[in-house]
C-alpha positions as YAML, in Angstrom:
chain: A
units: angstrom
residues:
- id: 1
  name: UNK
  ca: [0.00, 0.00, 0.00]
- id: 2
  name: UNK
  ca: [1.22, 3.26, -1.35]
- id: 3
  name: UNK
  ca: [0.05, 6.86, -0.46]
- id: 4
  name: UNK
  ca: [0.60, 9.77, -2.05]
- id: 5
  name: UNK
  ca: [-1.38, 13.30, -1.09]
- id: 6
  name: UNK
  ca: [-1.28, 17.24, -1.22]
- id: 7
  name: UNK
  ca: [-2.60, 19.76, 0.11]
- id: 8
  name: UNK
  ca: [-4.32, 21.97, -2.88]
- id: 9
  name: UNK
  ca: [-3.64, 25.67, -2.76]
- id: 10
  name: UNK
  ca: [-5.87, 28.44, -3.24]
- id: 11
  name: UNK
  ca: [-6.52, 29.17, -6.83]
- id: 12
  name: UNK
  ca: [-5.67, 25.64, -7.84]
- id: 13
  name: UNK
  ca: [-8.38, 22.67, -8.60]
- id: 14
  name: UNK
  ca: [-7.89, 19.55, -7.27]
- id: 15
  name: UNK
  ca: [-7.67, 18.07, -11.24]
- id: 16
  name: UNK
  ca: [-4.26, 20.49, -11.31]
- id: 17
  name: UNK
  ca: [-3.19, 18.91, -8.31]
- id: 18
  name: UNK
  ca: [-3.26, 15.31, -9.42]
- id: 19
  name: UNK
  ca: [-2.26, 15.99, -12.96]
- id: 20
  name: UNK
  ca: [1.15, 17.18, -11.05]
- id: 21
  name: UNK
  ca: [1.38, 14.25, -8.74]
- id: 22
  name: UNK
  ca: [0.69, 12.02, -12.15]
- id: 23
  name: UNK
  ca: [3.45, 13.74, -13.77]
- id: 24
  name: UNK
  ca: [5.83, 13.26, -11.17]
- id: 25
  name: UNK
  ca: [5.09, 9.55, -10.98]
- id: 26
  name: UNK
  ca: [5.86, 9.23, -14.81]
- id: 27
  name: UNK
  ca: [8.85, 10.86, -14.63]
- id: 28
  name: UNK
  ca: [10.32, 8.44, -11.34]
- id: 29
  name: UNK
  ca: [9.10, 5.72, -14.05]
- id: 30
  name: UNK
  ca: [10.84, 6.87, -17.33]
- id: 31
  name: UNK
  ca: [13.67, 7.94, -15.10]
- id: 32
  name: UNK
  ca: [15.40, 7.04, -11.83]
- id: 33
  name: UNK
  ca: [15.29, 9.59, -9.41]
- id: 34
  name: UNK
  ca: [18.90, 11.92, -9.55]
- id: 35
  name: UNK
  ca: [21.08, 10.80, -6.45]
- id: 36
  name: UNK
  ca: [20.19, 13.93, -4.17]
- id: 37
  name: UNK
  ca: [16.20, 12.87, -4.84]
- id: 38
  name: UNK
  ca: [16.91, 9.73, -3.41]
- id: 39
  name: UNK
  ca: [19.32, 10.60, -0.61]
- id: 40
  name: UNK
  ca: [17.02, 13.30, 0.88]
- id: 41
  name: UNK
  ca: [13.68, 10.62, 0.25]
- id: 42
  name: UNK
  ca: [15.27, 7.28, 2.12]
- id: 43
  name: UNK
  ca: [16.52, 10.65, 4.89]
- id: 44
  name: UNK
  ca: [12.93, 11.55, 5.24]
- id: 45
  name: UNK
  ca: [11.93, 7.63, 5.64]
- id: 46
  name: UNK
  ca: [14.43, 6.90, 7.67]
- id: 47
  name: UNK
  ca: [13.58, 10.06, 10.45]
- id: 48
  name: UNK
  ca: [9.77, 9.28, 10.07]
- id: 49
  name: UNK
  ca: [10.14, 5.80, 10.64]
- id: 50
  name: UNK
  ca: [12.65, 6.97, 14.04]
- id: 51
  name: UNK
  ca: [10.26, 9.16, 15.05]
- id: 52
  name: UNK
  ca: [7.48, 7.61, 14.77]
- id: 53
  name: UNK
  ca: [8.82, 4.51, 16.78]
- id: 54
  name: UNK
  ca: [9.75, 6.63, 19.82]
- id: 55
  name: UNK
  ca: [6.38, 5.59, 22.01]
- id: 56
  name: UNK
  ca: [5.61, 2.43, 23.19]
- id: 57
  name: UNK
  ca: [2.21, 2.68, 21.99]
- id: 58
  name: UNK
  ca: [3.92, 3.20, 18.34]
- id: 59
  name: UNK
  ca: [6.60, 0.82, 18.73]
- id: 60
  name: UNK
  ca: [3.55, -1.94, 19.43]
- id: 61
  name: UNK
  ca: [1.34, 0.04, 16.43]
- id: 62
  name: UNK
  ca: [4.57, -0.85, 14.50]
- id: 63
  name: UNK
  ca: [5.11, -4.21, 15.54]
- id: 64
  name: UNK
  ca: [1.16, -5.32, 14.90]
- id: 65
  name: UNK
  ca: [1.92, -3.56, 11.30]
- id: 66
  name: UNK
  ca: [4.62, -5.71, 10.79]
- id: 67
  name: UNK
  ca: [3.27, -8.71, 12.00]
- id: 68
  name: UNK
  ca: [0.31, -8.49, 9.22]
- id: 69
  name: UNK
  ca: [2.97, -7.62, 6.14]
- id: 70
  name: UNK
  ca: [5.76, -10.00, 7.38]
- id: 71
  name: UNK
  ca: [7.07, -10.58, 10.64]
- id: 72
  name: UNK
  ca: [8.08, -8.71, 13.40]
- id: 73
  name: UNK
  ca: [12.18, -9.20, 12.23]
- id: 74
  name: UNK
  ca: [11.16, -6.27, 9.66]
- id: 75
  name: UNK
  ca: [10.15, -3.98, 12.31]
- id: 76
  name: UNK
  ca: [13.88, -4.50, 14.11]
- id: 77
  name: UNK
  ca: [15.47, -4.54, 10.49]
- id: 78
  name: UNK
  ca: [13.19, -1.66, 8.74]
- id: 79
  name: UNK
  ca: [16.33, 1.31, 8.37]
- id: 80
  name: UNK
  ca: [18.47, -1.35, 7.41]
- id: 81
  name: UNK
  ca: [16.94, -2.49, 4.61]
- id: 82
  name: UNK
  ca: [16.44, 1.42, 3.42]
- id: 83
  name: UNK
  ca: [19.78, 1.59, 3.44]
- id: 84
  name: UNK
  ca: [19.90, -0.74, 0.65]
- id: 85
  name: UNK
  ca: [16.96, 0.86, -1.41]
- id: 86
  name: UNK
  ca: [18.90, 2.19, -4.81]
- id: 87
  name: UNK
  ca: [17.28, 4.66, -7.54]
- id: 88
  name: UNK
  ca: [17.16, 1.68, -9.88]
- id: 89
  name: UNK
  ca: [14.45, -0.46, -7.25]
- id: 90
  name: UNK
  ca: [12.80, 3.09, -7.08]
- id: 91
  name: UNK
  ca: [12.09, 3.00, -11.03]
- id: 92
  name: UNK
  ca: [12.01, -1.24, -11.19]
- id: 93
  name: UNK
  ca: [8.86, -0.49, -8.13]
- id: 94
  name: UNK
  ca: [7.22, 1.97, -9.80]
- id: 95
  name: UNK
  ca: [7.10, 0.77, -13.38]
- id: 96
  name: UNK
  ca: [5.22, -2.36, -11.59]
- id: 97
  name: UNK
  ca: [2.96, -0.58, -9.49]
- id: 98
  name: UNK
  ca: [2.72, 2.95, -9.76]
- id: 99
  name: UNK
  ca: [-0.04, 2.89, -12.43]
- id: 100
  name: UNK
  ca: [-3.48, 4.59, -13.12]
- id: 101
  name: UNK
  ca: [-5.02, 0.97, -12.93]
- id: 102
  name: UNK
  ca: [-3.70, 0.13, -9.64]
- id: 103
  name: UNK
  ca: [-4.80, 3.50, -7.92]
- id: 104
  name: UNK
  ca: [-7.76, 4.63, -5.93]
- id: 105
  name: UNK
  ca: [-8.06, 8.51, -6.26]
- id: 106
  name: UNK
  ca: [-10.37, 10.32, -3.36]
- id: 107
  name: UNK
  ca: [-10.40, 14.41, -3.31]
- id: 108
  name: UNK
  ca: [-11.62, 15.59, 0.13]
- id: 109
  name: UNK
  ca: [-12.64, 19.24, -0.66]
- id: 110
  name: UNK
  ca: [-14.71, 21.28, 1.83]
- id: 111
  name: UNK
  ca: [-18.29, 21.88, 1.01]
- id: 112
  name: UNK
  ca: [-17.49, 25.95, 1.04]
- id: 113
  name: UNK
  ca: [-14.38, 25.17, -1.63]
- id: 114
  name: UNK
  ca: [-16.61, 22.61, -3.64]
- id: 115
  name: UNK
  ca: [-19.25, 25.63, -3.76]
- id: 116
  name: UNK
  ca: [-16.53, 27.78, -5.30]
- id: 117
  name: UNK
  ca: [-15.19, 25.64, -7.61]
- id: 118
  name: UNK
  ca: [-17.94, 23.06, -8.87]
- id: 119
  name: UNK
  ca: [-17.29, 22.19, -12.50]
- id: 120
  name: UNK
  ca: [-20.11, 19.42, -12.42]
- id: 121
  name: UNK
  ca: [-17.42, 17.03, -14.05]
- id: 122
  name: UNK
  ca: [-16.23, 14.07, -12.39]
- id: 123
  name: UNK
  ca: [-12.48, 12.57, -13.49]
- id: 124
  name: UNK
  ca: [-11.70, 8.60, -13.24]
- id: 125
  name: UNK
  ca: [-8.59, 7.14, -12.69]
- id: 126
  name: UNK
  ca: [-7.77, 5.99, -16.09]
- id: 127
  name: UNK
  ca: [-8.69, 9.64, -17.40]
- id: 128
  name: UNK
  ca: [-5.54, 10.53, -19.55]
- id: 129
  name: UNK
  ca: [-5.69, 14.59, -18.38]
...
């Protein structure tokens, strides 16, 4: 399971918002990501992951997470095995699953925004905009 979300500014639609994130995902598969892209991603992981295994109640939220996907060995192992991701498994991973058929797409827009910016119009994942 994969998630990828923004935060749409004022004076964008959430259609411009996705077209971007789409874009980006074709470029990590036509191209693997430049060395500093990576570096600063498996950084960002890595600190997340740290951080977010401080608590006990996370470290168990964590281990139950682990136990359903593998085993609790890839809790205990998790940074390790960043350390190992390289740009080419980033572009190998997302040529295999990064793809309009494989996605679920949900906008949550406000009913005061919606209002504002209603086109009536309703995309689909497989929508080629």
């Amino acid at each position: 399971l994969n998630t990828l979300s923004a935060t749409v500014r004022a004076g964008r639609a959430p259609e411009q918002v996705e077209d971007a994130i789409w874009a980006q995902v074709e470029r990590v598969k036509n191209e693997e990501p430049r060395e500093e892209e990576l570096t600063k991603a498996l950084k960002q992981a890595k600190a997340r992951f740290v951080y977010g295994s401080e608590s006990v109640t996370n470290q168990a939220l964590w281990l139950g997470f682990s136990e359903m996907v593998s085993n609790y060995k890839w809790f205990l192992t998790f940074v390790d095995q960043l350390n190992q991701v390289s740009a080419e498994d980033v572009h190998r991973v997302a040529n295999k699953y990064l793809t309009r058929r494989n996605s679920t797409v949900g906008w949550f827009v406000p009913d005061s925004a919606r209002r504002a910016t209603q086109t009536g119009k309703r995309r689909t994942p497989g929508d080629s905009r």
